[in-house]
PDBQT receptor file of N, H, CA, C and O in Angstrom, charges set to zero:
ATOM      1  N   UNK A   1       9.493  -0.899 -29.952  1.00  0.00    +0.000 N 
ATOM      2  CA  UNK A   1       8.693   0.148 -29.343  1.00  0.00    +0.000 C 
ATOM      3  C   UNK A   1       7.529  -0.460 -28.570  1.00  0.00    +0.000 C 
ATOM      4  O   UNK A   1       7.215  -0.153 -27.420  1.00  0.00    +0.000 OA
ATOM      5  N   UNK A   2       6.892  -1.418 -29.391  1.00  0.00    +0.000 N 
ATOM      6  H   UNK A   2       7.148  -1.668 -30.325  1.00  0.00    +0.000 HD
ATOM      7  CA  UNK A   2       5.760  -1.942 -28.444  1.00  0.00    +0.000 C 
ATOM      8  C   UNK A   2       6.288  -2.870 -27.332  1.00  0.00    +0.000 C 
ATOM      9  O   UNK A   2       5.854  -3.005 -26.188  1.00  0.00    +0.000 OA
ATOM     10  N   UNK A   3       7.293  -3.459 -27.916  1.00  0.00    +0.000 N 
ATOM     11  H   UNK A   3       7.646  -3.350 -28.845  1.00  0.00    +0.000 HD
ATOM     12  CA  UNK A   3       7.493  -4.325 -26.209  1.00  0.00    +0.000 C 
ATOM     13  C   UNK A   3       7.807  -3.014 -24.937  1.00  0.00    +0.000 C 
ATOM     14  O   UNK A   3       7.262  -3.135 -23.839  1.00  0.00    +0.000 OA
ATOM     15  N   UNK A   4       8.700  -1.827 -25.221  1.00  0.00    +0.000 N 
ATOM     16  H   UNK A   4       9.142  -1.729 -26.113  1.00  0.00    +0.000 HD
ATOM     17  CA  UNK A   4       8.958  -0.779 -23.998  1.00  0.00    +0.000 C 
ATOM     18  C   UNK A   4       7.340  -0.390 -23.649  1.00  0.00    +0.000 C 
ATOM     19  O   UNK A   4       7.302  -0.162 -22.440  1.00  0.00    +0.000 OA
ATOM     20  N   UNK A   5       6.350  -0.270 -24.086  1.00  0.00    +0.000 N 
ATOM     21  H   UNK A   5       6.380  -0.456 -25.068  1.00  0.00    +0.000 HD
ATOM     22  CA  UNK A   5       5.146   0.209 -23.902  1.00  0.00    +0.000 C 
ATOM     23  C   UNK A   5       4.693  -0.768 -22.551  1.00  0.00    +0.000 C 
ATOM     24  O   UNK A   5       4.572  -0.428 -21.374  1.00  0.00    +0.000 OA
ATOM     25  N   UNK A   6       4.457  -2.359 -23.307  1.00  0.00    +0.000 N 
ATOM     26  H   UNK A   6       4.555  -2.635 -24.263  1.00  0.00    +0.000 HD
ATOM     27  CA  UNK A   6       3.764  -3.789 -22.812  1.00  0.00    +0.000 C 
ATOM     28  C   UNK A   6       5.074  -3.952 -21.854  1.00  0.00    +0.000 C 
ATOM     29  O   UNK A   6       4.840  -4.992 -21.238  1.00  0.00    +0.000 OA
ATOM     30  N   UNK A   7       6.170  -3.514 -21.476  1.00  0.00    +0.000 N 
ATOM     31  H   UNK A   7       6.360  -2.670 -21.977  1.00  0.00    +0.000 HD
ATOM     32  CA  UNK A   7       6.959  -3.475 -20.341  1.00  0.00    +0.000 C 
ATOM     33  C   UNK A   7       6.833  -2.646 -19.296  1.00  0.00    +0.000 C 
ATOM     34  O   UNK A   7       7.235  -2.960 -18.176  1.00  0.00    +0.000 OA
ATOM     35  N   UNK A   8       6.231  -1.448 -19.580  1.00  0.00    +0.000 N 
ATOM     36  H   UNK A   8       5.904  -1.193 -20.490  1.00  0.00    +0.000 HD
ATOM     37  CA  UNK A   8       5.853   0.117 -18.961  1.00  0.00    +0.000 C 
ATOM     38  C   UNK A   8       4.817  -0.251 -18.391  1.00  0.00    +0.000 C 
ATOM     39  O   UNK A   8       4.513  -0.100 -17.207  1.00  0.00    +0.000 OA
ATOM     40  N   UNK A   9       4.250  -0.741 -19.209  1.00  0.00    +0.000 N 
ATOM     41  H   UNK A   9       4.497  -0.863 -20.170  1.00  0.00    +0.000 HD
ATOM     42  CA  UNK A   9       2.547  -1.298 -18.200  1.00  0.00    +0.000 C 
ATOM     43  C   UNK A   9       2.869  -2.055 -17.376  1.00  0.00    +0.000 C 
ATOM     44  O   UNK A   9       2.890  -1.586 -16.238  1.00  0.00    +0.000 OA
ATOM     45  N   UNK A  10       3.169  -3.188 -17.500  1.00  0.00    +0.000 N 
ATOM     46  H   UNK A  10       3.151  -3.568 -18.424  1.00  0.00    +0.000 HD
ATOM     47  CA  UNK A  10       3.215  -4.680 -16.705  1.00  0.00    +0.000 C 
ATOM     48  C   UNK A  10       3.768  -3.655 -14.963  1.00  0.00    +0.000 C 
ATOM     49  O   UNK A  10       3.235  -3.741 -13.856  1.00  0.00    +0.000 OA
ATOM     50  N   UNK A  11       4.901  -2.840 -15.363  1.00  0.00    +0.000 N 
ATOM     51  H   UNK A  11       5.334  -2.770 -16.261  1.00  0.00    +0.000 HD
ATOM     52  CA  UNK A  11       5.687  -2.375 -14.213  1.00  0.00    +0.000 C 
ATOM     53  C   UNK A  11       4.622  -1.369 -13.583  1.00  0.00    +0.000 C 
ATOM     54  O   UNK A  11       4.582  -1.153 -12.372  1.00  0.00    +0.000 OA
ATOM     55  N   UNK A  12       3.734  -0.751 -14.535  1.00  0.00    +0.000 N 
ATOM     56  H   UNK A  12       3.766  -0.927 -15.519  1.00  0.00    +0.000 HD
ATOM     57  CA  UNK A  12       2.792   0.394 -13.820  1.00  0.00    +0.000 C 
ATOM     58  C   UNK A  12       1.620  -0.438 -12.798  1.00  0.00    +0.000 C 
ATOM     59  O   UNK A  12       1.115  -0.148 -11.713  1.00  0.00    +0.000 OA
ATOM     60  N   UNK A  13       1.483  -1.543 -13.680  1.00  0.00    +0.000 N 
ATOM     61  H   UNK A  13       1.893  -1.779 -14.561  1.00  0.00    +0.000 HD
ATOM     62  CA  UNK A  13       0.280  -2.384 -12.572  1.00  0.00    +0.000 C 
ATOM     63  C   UNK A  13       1.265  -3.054 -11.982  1.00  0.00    +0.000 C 
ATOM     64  O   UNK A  13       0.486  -3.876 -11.499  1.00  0.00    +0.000 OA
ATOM     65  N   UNK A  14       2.502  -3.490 -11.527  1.00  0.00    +0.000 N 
ATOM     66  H   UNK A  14       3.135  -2.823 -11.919  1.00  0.00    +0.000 HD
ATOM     67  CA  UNK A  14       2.822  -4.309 -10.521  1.00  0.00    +0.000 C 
ATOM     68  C   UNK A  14       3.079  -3.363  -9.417  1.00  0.00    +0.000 C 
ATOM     69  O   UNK A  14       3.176  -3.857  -8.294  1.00  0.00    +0.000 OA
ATOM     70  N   UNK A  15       3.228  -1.840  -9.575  1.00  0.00    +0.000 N 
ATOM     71  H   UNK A  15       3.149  -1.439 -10.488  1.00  0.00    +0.000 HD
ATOM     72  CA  UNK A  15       3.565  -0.568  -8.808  1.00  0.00    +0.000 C 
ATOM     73  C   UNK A  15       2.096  -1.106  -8.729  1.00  0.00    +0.000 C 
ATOM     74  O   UNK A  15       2.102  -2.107  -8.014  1.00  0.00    +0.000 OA
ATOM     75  N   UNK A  16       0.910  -0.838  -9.165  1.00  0.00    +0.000 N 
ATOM     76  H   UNK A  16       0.904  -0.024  -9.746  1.00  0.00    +0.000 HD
ATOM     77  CA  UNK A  16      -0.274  -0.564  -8.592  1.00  0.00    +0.000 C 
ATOM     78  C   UNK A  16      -0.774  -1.715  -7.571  1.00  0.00    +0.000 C 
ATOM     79  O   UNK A  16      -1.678  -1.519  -6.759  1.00  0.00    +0.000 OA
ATOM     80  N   UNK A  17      -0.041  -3.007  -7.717  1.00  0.00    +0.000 N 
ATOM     81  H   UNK A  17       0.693  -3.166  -8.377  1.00  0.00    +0.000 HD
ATOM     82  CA  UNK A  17      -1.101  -4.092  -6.980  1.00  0.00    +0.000 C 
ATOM     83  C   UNK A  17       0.015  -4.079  -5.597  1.00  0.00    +0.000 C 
ATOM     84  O   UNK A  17      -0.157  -4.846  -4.650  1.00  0.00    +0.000 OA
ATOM     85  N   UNK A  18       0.918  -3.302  -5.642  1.00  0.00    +0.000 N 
ATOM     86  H   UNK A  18       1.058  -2.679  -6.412  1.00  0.00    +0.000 HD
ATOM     87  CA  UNK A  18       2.075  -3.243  -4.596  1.00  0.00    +0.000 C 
ATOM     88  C   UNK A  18       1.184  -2.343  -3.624  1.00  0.00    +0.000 C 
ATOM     89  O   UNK A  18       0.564  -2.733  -2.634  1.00  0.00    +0.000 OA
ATOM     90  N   UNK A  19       1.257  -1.171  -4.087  1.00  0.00    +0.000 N 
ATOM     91  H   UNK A  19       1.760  -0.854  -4.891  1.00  0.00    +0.000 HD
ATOM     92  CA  UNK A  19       0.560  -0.143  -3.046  1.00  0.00    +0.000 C 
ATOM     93  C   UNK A  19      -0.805  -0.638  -3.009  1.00  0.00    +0.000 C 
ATOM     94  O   UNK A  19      -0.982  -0.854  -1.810  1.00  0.00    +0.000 OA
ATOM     95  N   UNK A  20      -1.923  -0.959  -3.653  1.00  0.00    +0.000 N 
ATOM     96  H   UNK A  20      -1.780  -0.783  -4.627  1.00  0.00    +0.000 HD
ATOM     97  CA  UNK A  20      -2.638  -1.342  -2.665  1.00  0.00    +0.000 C 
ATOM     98  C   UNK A  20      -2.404  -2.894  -1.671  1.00  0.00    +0.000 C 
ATOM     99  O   UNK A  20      -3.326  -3.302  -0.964  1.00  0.00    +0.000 OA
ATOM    100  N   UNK A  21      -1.400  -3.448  -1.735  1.00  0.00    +0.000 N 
ATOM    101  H   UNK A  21      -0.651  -3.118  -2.310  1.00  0.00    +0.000 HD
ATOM    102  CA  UNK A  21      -1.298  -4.391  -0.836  1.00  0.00    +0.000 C 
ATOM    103  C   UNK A  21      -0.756  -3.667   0.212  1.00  0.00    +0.000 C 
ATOM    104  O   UNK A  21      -0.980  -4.235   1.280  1.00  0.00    +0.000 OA
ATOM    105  N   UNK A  22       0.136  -2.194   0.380  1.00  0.00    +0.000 N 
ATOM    106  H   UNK A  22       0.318  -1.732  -0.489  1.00  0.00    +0.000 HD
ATOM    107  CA  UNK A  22       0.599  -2.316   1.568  1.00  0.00    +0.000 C 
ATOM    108  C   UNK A  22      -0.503  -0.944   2.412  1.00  0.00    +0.000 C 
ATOM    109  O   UNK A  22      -0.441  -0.746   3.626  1.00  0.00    +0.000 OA
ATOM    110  N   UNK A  23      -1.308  -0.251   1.600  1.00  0.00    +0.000 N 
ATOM    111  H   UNK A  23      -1.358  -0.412   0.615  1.00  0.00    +0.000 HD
ATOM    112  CA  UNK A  23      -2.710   0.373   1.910  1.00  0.00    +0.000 C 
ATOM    113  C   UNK A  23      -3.604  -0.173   3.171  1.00  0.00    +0.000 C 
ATOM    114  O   UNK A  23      -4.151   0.266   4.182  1.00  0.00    +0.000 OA
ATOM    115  N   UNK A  24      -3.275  -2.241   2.001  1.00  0.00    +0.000 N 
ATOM    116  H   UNK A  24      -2.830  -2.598   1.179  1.00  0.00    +0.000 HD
ATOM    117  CA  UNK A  24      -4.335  -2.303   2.790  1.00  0.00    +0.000 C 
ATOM    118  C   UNK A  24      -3.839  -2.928   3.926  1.00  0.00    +0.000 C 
ATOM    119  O   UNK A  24      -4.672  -3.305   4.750  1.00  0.00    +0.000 OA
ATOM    120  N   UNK A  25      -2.244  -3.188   4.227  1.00  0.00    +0.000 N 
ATOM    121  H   UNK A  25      -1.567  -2.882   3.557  1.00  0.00    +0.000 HD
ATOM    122  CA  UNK A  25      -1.981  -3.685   5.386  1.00  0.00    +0.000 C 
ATOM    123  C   UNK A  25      -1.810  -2.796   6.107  1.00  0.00    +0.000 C 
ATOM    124  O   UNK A  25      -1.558  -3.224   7.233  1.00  0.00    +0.000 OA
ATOM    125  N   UNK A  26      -1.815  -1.395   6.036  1.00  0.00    +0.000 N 
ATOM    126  H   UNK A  26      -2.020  -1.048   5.121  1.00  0.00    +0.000 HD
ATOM    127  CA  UNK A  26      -1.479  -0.157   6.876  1.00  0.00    +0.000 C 
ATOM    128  C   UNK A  26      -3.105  -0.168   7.566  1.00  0.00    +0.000 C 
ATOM    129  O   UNK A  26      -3.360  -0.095   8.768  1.00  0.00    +0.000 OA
ATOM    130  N   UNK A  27      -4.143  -0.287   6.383  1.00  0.00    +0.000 N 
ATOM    131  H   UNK A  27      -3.936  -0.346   5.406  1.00  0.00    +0.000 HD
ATOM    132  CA  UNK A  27      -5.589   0.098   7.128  1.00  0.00    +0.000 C 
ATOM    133  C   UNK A  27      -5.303  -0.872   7.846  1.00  0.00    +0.000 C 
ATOM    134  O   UNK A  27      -4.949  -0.503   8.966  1.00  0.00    +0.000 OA
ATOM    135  N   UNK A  28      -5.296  -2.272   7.663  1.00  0.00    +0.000 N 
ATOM    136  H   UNK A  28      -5.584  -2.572   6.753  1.00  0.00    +0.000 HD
ATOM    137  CA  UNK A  28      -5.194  -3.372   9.033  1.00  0.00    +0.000 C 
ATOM    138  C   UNK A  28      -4.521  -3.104   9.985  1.00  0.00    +0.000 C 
ATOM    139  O   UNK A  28      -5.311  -3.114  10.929  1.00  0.00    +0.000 OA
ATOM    140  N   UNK A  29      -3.202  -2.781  10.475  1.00  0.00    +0.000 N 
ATOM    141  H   UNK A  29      -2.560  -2.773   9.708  1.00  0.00    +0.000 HD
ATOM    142  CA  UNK A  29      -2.793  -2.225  11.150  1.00  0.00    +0.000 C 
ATOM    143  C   UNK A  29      -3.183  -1.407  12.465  1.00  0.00    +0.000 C 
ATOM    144  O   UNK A  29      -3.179  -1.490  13.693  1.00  0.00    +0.000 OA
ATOM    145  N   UNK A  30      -3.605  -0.352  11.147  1.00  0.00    +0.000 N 
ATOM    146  H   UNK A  30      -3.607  -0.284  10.149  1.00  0.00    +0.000 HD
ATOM    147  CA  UNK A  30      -3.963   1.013  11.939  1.00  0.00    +0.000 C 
ATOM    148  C   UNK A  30      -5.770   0.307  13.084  1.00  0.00    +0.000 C 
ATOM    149  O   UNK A  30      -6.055   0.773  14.187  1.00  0.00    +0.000 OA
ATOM    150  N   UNK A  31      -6.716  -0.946  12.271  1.00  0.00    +0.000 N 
ATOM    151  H   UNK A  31      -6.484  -1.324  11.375  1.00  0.00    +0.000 HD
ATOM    152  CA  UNK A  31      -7.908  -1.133  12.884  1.00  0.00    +0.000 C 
ATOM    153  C   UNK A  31      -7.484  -2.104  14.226  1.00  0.00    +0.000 C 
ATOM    154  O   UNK A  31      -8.147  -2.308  15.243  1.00  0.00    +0.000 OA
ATOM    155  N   UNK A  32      -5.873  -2.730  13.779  1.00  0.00    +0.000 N 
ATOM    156  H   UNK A  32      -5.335  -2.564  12.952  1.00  0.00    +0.000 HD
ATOM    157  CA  UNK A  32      -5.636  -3.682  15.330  1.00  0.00    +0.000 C 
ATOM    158  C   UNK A  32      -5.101  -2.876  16.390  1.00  0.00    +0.000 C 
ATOM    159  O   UNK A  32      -5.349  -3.115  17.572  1.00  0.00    +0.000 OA
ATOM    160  N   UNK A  33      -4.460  -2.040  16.051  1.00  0.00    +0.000 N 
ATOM    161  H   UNK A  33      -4.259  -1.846  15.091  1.00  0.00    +0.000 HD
ATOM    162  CA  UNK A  33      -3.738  -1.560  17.071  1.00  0.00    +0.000 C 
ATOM    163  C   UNK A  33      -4.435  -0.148  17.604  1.00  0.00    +0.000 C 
ATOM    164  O   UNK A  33      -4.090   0.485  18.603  1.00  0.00    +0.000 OA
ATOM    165  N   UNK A  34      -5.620   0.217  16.578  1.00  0.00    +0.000 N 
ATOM    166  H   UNK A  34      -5.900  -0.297  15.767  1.00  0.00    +0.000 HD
ATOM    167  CA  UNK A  34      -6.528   1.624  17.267  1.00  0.00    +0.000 C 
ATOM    168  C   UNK A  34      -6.301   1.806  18.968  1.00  0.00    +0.000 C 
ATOM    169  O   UNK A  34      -5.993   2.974  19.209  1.00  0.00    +0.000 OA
ATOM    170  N   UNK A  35      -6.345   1.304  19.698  1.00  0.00    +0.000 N 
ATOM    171  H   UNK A  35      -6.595   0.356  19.502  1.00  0.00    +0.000 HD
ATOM    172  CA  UNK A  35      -5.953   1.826  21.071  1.00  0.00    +0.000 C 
ATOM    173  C   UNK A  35      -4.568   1.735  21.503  1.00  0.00    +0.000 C 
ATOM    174  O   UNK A  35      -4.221   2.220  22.580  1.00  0.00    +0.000 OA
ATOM    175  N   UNK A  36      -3.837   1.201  20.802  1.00  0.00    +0.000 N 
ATOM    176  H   UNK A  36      -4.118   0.807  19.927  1.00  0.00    +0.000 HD
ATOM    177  CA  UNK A  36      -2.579   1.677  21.012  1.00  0.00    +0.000 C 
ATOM    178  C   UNK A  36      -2.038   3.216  20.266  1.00  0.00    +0.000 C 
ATOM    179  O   UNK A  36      -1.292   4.081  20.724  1.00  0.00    +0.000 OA
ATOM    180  N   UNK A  37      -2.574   3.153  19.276  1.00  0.00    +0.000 N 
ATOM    181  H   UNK A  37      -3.180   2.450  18.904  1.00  0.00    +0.000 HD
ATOM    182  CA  UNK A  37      -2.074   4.548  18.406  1.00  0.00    +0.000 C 
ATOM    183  C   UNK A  37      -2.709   5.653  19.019  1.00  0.00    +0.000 C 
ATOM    184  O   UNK A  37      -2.247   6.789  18.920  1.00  0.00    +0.000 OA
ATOM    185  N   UNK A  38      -4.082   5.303  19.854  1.00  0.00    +0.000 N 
ATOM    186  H   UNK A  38      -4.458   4.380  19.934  1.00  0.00    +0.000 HD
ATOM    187  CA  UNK A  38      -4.782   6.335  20.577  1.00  0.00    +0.000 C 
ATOM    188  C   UNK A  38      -3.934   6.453  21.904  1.00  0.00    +0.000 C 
ATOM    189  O   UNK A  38      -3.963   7.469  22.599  1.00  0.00    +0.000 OA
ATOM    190  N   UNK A  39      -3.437   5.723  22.101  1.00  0.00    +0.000 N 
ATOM    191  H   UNK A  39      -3.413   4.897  21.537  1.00  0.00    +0.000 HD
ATOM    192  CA  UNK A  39      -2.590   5.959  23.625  1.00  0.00    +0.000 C 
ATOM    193  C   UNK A  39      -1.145   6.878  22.843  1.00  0.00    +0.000 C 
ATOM    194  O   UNK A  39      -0.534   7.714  23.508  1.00  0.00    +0.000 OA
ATOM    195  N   UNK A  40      -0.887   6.665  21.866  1.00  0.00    +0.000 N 
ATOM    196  H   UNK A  40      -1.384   5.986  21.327  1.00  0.00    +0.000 HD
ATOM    197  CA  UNK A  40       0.509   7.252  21.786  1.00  0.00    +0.000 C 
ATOM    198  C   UNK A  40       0.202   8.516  21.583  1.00  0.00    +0.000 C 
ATOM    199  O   UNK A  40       0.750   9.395  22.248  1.00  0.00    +0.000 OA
ATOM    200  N   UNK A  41      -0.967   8.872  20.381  1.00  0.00    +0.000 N 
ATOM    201  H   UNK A  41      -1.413   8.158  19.841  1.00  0.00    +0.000 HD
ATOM    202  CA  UNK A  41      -1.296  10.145  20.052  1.00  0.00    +0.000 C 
ATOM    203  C   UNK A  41      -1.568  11.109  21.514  1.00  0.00    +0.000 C 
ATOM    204  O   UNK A  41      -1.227  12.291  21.463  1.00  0.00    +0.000 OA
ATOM    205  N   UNK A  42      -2.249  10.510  22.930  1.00  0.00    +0.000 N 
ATOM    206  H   UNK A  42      -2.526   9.550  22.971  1.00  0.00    +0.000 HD
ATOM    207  CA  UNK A  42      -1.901  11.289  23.678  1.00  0.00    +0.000 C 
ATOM    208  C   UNK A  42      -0.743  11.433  24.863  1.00  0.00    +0.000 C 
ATOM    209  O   UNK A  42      -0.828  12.108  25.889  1.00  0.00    +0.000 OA
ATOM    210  N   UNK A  43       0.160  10.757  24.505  1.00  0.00    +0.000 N 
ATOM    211  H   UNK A  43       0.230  10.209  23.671  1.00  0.00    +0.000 HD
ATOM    212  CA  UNK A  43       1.062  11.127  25.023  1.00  0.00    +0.000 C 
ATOM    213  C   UNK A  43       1.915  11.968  24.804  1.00  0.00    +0.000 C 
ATOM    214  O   UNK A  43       2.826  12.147  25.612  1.00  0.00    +0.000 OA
TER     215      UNK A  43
């Protein structure tokens, strides 16, 4: 029982350090390419 617990976790924080790695490559993203995404949004 305790190892499914200390297995449940390990997988809940490797889900957690996943999404913020790809958070924070989306914010990067979104700060290089700001005038491109502003050109598409008005087109």
């Amino acid at each position: 029982m305790q190892a499914v617990a200390l297995t449940a976790i390990d997988e809940y924080i490797a889900r957690r350090a996943h999404t913020s790695r790809v958070e924070a490559a989306a914010r990067r993203v979104v700060d290089e390419e700001a005038g491109v995404l502003e050109r598409l949004k008005d087109a």
